[in-house]
N, C-alpha and C positions, 0 to 999 in steps of 0.2 A: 504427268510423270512425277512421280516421288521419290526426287532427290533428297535424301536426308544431309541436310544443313545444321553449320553449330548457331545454338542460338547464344551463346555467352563462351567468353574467353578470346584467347587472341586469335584463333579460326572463327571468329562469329560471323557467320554469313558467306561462309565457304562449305564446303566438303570437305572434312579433314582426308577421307583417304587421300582424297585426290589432290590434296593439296600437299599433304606430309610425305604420301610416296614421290610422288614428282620431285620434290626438295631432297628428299632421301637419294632416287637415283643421280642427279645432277649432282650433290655434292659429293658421292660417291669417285664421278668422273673427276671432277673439280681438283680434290684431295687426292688421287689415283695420280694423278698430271702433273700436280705439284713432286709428290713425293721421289715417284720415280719416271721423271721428263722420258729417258731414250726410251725405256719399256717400251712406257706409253705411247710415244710416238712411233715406234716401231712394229709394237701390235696391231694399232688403226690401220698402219699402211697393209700389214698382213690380212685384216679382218676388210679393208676396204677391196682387196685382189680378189678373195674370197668371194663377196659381196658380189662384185661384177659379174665374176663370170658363172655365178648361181641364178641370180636373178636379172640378170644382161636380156635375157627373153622376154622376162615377165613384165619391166621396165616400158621395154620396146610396144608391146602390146595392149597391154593396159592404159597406157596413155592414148595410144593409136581409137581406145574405145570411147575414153572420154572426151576426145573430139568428135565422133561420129553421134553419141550420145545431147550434145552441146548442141551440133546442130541439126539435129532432128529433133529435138524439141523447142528449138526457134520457127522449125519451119513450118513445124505439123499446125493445122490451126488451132485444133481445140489446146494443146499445150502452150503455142507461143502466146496468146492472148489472154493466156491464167497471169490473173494479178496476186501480186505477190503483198496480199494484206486481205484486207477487210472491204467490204464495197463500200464505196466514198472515203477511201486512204487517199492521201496525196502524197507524193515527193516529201520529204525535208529537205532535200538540199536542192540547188538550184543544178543545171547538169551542166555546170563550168565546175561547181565544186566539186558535186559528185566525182563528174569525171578528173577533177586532179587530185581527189582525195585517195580513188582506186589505182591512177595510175602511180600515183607517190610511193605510194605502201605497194605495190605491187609488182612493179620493177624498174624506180626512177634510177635507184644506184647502178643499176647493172648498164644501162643507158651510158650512161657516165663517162663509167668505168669500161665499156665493152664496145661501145659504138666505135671504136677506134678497133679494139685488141681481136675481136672477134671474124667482120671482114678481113682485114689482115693475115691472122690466124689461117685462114682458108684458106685464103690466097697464096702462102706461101706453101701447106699441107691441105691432103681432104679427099675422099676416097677416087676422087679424080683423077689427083696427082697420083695417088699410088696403083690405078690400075692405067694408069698411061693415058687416059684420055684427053688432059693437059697439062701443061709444063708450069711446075712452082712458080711462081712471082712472074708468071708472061700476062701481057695482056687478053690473051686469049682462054684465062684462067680466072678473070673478073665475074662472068655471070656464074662460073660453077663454085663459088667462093661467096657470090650472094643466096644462091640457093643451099646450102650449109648453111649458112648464118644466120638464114630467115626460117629454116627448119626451126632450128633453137629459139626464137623469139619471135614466132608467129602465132597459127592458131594453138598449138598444142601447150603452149606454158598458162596462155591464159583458160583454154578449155578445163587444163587441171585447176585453178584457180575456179573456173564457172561451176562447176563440178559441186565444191564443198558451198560456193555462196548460194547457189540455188536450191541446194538439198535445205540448208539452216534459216534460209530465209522462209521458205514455202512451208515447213514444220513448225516454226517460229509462227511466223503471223498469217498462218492460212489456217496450223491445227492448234495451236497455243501451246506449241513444246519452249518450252525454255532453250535460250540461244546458246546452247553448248551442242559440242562434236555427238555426242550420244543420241542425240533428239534422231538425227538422220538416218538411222535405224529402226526405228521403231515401229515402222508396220515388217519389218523382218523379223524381231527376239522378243516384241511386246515387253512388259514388264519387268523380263528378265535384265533389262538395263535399268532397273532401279539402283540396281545392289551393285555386287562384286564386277560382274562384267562393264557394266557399263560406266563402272569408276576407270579397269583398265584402257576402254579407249576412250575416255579423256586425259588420261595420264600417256598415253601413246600420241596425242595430239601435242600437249605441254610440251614433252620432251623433242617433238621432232620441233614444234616452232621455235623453243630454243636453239636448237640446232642449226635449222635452216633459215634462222635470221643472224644466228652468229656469223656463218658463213658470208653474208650480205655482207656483214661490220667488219669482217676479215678482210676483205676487199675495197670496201669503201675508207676503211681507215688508211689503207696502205695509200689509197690515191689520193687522200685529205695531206696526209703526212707527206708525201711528195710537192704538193702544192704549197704547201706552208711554207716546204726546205725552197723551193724555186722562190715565193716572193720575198722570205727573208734573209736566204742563206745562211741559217745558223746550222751550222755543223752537223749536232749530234741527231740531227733528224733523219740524216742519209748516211748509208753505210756502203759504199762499192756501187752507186748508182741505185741501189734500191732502199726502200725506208729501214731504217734502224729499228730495231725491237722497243730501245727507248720511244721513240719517234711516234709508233703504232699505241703504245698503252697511253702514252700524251694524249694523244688525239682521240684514241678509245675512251678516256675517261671525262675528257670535254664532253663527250657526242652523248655519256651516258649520265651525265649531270645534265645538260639540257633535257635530255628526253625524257626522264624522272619530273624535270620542272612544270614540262610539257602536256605529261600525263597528268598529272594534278591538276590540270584545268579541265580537261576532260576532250570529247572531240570536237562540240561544238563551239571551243574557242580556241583553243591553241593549236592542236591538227587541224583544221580547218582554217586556220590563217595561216599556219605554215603552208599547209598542202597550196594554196593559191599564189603563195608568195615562189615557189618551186617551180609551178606552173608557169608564172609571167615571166621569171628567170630564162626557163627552159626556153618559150618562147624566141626570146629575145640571145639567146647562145643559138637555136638553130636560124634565125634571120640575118645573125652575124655569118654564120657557114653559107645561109644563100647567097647571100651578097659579095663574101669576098672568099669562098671555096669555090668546089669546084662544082660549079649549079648545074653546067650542061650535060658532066657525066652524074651526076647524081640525079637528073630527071630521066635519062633516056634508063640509067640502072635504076630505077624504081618501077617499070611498067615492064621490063623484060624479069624483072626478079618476080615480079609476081604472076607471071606467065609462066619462067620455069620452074618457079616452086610447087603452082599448082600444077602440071604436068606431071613432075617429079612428086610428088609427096605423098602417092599412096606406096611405089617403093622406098624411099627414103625411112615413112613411116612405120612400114610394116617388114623393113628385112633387119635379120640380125644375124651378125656376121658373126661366121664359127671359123675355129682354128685349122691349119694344116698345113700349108706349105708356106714359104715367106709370106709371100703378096695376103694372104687367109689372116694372117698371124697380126699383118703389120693392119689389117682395115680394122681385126678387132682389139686392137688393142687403141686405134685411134677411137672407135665408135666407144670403148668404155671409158678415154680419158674426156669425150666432146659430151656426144648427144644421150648414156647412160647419166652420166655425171650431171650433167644438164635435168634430166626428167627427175633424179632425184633430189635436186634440188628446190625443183619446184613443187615438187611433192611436199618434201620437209615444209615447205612457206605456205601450202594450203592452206594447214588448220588455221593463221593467221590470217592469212590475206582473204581465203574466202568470207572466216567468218566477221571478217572488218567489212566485206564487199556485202553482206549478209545486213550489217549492222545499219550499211549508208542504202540502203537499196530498197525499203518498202514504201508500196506505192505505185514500182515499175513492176509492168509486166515481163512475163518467160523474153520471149520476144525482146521488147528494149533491153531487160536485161543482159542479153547475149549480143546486141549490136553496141552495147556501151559498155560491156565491160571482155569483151572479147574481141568483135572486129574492129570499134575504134584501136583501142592500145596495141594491139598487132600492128594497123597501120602508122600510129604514130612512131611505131618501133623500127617500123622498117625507114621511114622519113630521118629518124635518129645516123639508123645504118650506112644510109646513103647520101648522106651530108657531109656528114664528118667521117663516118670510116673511107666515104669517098673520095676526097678530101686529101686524106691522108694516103690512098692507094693511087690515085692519082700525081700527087708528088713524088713517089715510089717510082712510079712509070717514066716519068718526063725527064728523072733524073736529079731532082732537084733536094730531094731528101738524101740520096745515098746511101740510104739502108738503116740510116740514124732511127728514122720511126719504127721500123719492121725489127731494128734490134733492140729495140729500148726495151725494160720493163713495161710489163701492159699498164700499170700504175701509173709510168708516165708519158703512152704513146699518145693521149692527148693536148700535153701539154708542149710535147716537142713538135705534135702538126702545126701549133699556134704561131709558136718559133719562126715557123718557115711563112709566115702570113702577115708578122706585122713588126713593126719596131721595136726597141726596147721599152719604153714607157707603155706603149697598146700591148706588150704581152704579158706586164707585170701587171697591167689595168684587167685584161682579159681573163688571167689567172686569177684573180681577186672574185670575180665573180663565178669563177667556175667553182674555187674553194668557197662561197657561199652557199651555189647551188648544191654542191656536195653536199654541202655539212645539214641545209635544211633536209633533201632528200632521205640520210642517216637518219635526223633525229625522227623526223614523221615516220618512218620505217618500226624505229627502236621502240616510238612512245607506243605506236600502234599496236604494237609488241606486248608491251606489256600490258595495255590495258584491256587486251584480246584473252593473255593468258588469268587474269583477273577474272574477268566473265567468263571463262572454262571453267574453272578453279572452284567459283562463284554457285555453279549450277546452272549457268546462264544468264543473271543477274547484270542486266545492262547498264547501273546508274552510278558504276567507277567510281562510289563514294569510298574506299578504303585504303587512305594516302598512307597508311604503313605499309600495305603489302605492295604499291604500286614501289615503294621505294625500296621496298626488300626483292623483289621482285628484278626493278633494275639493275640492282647491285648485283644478284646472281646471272642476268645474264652477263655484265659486266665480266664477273668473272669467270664464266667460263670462257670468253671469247679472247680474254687476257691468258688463260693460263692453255690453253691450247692455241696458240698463237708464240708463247713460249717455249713450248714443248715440241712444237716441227712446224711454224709458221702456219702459212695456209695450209698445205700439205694436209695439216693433223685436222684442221677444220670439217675439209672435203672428207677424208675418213671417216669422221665422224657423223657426219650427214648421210652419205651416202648407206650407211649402216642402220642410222636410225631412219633414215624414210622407210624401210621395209614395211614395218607392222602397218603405218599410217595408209601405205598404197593399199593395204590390204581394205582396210576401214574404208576408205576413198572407193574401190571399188562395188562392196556395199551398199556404200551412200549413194551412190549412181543410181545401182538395182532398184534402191527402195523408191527413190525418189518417182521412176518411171512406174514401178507399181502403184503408188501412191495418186499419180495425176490419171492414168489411162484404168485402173481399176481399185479406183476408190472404196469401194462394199457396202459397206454401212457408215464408213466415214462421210464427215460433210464432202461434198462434193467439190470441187475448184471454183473461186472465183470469176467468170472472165470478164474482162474489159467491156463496158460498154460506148468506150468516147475511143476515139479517134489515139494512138499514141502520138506523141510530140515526136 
């Protein structure tokens, strides 16, 4: 593939289109936000209404294919056993690292931040409740509030995630395409992604993983900055119980100084010690929830959520709900504010997360591929869920909360479960490490971010030697996550996302297509690798 690259000046060793238009649209938005906040915030919420109920179908279904895609080519033999390199590749990373390197960058904040907000969420709302089948906040509204929840952070976020790493991995080091979003293509447009098209979809990539990792920092800051205001109490961090705008850019601009510093090491030393160090954290926060939550409802809700999810999950997957009478009105407009909102968001994190997942992954076959970066991280997601969102819906029940967790800001329905679990010193101690796992989870998100957008950028150019642009880089997403966070808080973020995932879903589905032409009729291409050892 002839990507034309600068060879001198301050683009050396990038694509100027695709580096200049990218920066061009973003600071567009950036300077749009700044100048005139309400517009702007008031357009995305218009263009984001728009958004939903245009492509609220194509959402629903598109994702529904790239789970069915994911694993059919786990299962099929001659696909699951294609190695994802060269014969005699091995791993780089060890599969402790591997797997917290993928699961860090891939949804450790949303964990965090949702393993509380999200059960709950259900539980209190959920298509359930409103077609009568169970009464909000009853006990008898537990398992249809884990199957919701597990919709959203099951197979379907990481399938979209498997989607792009397995297209760019198998192009990458199976046909020698260069690890950018275009390569995935290329037995569909040939050549014709040399040039102008194939700059725009890496410029539709750039744009949507700035988006949908801002989105990430949008949230993870606000639950950083919460944590900060509980173990110090300094004032201007919280505003009415929730973080302060001061509070959010505080914390925003810590997480994007570190993650700059981060990147500059590159990934095999500072994401990968962070990523481990997240890891042991993680660990060690849900063996705290085993031991002293609530373990007996969170084991018997682990083996029936995953009974009714797979029952439920080819309608869950595949309906989308239209307008017309209340009850019509009120399911779709919850399915565009949850499970819409949801797929586009992991849409937006694709270009990043796959091709980081792309980046750690040669060596493993189709196969490992999909049970280590698809079915472990679902289960560990649901373990997340039913720990501590358990946890917290349990004290809900028993009476002992009083509605303190279920009203709180989702920012800080974590923090208030703690509350109800330990003393004053074990919750300012407990908090302390929950604000560090935070803060590592951020930065390995942010750095990954950026040194992802580098190698797009790049032409595919894996060796993250370009500490200006890593740092120019940071700064713009910086600012967009600040200055749209000014302009309508989250609110403007999700607008924004949910708008720009369009084109990227489009590309993603694609990369599907080619991909499965690519391994089941090869032509005159080399042919697939397969495994001849045993996989680990």
């Amino acid at each position: 593939m002839a990507i034309k690259i600068a060879r001198k000046g301050f683009y050396q060793g990038f694509s100027r289109p695709v580096t200049v238009v990218s920066k061009i649209l973003i600071g567009t938005l950036i300077l749009w936000a700044v100048v005139f906040p309400e517009k702007a915030g008031s357009t995305l919420a218009a263009l984001q209404s728009q958004s939903t109920s245009f492509f609220g179908a194509w959402y629903i279904w598109i994702t529904a294919y790239f789970v069915i895609l994911c694993l059919g080519l786990a299962i099929y033999p001659k696909s699951g056993r294609t190695l994802l390199g060269q014969a005699g590749d091995k791993p780089e990373f060890s599969n402790f690292s591997w797997l917290s390197m993928m699961f860090g960058a891939g949804i450790g904040v949303g964990m965090l931040t949702f393993s509380t907000a999200e059960p709950l969420f259900h539980f209190v709302n959920s298509p359930d409740v409103i077609l009568g089948n169970s009464e909000s906040a009853d006990a008898g509204n537990v398992r249809n509030a884990y199957k919701w929840a597990f919709l959203h952070y099951g197979l379907t976020p990481w399938a979209i995630y498997g989607i792009v790493g397995l297209s760019l991995a198998f192009f990458t080091y199976n046909r020698g395409r260069p690890l950018t979003i275009r390569s995935g293509l290329r037995p569909l447009f040939g050549k014709s992604l040399d040039g102008g098209f194939g700059h725009a979809v890496d410029i539709a990539a750039i744009i949507a993983t700035i988006i949908g990792i801002g989105v990430t920092l949008g949230y993870g800051v606000a639950q950083l900055a919460t944590g900060v205001f509980k173990i110090t109490g300094v004032e201007w961090l919280s505003q009415n119980g929730e973080p302060s705008l001061a509070g959010l850019l505080f914390c925003l601009a810590l997480i994007i100084l570190v993650s700059i510093l981060s990147a500059l090491s590159g990934i095999g030393r500072g994401i990968k010690w962070l990523s481990n160090v997240n890891m042991g954290l993680s660990v060690f926060l849900l063996l705290f929830f085993m031991l002293f939550g609530a373990s007996l409802f969170a084991f018997k809700t682990f083996f029936l959520t995953i009974w009714d999810y797979l029952l439920a999950f080819p309608a869950m997957a595949f309906t989308v709900y239209g307008g017309g009478d209340e009850t019509r009105e009120a399911l779709k407009s919850w399915q565009g504010g949850n499970t819409i909102f949801y797929w586009a968001w992991w849409i937006a994190f694709a270009p990043f997360v796959g091709l980081f997942l792309a980046r750690v992954s040669r060596g493993r076959t189709i196969r490992e591929f999909i049970v280590g970066a698809m079915i472990v991280p679902c289960l560990v997601c649901l373990t997340w869920l039913v720990l501590v969102g358990g946890t917290a819906i349990s004290l809900e029940l028993d009476g002992t909360a009083g509605g303190k967790i279920m009203n709180a800001h989702s920012s800080a329905q974590l923090y208030e479960t703690i509350e109800f679990m330990l003393s004053p010193g074990g919750i300012k101690a407990m908090s302390i490490v929950i604000v560090v796992l935070l803060l590592t989870y951020l930065v390995t998100s942010a750095d990954s971010a950026i040194l992802i957008i580098n190698t797009i950028a790049s032409g595919g150019d894996e060796s993250g030697k370009h500490p200006k642009h890593i740092i120019l880089w940071g700064l713009i997403l910086g600012a967009v996550v600040g200055v749209l966070l000014r302009t309508g808080g989250i609110d403007a973020l999700k607008s924004a996302m949910i708008i720009g995932a369009v084109p990227f879903s489009i590309v993603m589905a694609l990369m599907g297509f080619a991909l499965a032409k690519a391994i089941f009729f090869p032509g005159s291409a080399a042919a697939a690798i397969v495994a001849d050892t045993p996989e680990p």
